[in-house]
C-alpha positions in Angstrom: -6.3 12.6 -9.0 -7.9 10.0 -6.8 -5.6 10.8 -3.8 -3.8 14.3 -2.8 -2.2 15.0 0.2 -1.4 19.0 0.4 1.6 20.5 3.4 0.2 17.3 6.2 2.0 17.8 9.2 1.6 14.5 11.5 2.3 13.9 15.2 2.5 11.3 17.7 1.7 13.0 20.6 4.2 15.6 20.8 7.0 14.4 18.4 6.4 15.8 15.4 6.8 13.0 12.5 5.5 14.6 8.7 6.9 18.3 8.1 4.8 19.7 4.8 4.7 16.3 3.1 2.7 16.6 -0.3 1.9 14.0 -2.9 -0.4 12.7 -5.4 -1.6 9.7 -7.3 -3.7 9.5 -10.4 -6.1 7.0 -11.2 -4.3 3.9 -11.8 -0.9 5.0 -11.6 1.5 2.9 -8.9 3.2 5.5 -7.0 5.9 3.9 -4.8 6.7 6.3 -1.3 10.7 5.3 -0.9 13.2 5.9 2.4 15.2 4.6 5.3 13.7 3.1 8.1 12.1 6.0 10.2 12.1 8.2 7.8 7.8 8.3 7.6 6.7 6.4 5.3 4.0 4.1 7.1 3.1 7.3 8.9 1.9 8.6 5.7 0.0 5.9 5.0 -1.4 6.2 8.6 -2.3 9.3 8.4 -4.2 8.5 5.0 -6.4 6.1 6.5 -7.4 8.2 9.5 -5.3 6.3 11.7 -3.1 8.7 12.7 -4.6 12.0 11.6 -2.6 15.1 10.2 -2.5 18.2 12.3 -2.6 20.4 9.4 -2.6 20.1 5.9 -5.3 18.6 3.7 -5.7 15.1 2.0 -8.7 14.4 -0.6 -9.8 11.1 -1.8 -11.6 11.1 -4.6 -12.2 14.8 -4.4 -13.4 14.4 -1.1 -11.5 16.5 1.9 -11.2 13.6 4.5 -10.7 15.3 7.5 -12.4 14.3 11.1 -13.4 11.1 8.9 -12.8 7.9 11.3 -11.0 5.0 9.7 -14.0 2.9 8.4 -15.1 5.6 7.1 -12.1 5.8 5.0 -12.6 2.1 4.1 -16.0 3.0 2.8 -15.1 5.5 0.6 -12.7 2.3 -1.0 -8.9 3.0 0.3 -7.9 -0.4 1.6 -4.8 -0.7 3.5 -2.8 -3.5 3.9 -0.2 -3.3 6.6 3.7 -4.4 7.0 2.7 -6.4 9.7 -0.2 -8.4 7.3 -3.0 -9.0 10.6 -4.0 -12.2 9.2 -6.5 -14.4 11.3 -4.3 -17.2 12.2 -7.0 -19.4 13.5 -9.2 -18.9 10.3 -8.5 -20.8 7.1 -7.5 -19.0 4.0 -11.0 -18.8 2.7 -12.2 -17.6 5.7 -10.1 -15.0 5.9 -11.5 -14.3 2.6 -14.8 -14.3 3.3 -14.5 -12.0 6.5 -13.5 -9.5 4.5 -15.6 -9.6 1.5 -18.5 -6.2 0.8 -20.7 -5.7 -1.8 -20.1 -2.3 -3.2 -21.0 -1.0 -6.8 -17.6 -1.8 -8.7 -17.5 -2.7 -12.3 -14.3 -4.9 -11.0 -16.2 -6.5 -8.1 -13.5 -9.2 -6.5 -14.9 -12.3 -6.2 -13.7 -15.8 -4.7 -13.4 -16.6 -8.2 -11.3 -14.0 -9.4 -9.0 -13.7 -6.7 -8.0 -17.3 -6.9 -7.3 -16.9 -10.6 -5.0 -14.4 -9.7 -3.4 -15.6 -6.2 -3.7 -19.4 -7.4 -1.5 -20.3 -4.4 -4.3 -19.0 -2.4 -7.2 -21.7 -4.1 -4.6 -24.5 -3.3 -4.4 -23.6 0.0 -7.8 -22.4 0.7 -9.0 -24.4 4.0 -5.1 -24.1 5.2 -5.1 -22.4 8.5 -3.5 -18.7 7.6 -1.0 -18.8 10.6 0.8 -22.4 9.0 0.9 -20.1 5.5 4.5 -19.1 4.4 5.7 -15.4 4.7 5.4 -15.0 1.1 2.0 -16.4 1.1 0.9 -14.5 4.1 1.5 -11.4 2.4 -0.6 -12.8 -0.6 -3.3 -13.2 1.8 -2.7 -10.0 3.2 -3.6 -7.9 -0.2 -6.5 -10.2 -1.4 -8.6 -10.0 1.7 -8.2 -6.0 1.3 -9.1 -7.1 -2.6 -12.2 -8.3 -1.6 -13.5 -5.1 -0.1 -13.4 -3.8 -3.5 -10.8 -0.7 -3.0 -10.4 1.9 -5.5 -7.0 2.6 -4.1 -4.2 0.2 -2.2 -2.1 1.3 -0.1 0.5 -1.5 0.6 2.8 -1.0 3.5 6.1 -2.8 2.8 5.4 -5.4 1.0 8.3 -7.4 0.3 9.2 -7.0 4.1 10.8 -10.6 5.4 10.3 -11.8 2.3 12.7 -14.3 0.7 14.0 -13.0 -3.1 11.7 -15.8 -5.1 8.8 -14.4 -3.0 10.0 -10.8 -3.5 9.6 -11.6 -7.4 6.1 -13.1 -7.0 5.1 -10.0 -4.9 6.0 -7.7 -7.5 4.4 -9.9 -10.4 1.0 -9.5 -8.4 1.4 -5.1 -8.4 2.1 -5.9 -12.3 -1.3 -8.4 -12.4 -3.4 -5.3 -10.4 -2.1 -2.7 -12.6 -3.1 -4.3 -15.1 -6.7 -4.7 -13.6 -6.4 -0.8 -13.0 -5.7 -0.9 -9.6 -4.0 2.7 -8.2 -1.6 1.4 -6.0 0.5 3.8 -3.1 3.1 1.5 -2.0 5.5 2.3 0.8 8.8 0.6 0.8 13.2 0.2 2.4 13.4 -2.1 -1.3 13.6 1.0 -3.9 14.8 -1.6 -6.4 12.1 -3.8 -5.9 9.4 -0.8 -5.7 11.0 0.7 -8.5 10.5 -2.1 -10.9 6.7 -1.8 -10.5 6.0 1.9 -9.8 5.1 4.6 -12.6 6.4 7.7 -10.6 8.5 7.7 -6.8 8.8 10.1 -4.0 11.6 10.3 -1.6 11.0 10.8 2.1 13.7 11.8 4.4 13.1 12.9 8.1 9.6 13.4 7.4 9.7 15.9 4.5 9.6 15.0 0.5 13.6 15.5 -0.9 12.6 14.0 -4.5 10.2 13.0 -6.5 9.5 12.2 -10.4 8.9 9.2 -13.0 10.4 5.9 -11.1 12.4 5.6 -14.5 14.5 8.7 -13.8 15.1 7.5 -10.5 16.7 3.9 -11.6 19.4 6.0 -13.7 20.2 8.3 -10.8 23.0 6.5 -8.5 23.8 9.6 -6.7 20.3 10.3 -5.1 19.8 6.6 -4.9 23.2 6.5 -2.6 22.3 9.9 -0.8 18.8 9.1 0.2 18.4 5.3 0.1 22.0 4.0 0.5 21.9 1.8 -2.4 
């Protein structure tokens, strides 16, 4: 397993957010964290990345226990996060954005300038476009291949098809199929189950801050009832 989390309780100061949450993803699996709005999902991820720290409860990366580890130290050990909210540099062009991010780091699957722009070709056609005059769809692609170029051995992608329109949806998820393919492990967070589902190997269900299902993303597809119970579709 390259990521466990084991009975995390999280907090924001005194309201108390994760209750127990538990979960695992195996090398190059896509594991896809599903819920209403609220319900904790980016707070997971948050508390992954050392942003917002568990209380109690464990979480190991790579076999490492990760607690009182700051964020870039997270980073280092090669979980790269890229957030709902995408914190692209406006003011910098595409390949800038690029380049800020880009570490040399001992990865047979090194990203390069090169390779991401065979896989994001979008990207190579608009590389000395300011990122802020980029569409939302394009933004996003942005987004995941500046965290690409700090060579992660696990993505954690928080809502990625957020604002996005249904073509760009479609090219989001054909990008998770591209990276699994490279042998990305992917935790993805997101409100679009169908969306998520069609890329994810196994799903977990998060509802008021505590797992209420999880299993193969398959099973989950054929399962209207806990669909409608838990996700409302």
């Amino acid at each position: 397993m390259l990521l466990e989390l084991t009975e995390i309780h999280t907090f924001y100061g005194l309201s108390h957010i994760l209750f127990g949450v538990s979960l695992e993803v195996a090398q190059g699996e896509t594991v896809c964290l599903l819920g209403r709005n609220g319900v904790g999902k980016t707070t997971t991820l948050r508390s992954i990345m050392g942003l917002t720290p568990p209380r109690s409860g464990s979480i190991n990366i790579f076999g490492k226990d990760i607690k009182d580890k700051q964020p870039f130290e997270i980073a280092r050990m090669g979980v790269g996060l890229v957030p709902e909210d995408r914190l692209i540099f406006p003011d910098l062009t595409v390949g800038e954005n690029l380049e800020i991010a880009m570490k040399e780091k001992n990865n047979v699957r090194g990203w390069t300038f090169e390779k991401i722009y065979k896989l994001f070709s979008v990207l190579k056609e608009r590389n000395r476009q300011l990122g802020g005059t980029l569409s939302g769809g394009e933004q996003q692609m942005l987004a995941i291949a500046r965290t690409l170029m700090g060579n992660p051995r696990l993505l954690l992608l928080d809502e990625p098809s957020a604002g996005l329109s249904p073509i760009m949806v479609q090219a989001v998820e054909d990008h998770i199929h591209l990276l699994k393919k490279e042998g990305m492990t992917i935790l993805l967070t997101e409100q679009n189950s169908h969306s998520a589902l069609k890329v994810s190997d196994r799903a977990y269900i998060l509802e008021k801050g505590r797992v209420v299902w999880q299993g193969k993303a398959s099973v989950l597809k054929k399962n209207p009832v806990i669909m409608k119970n838990y996700l409302g579709v």
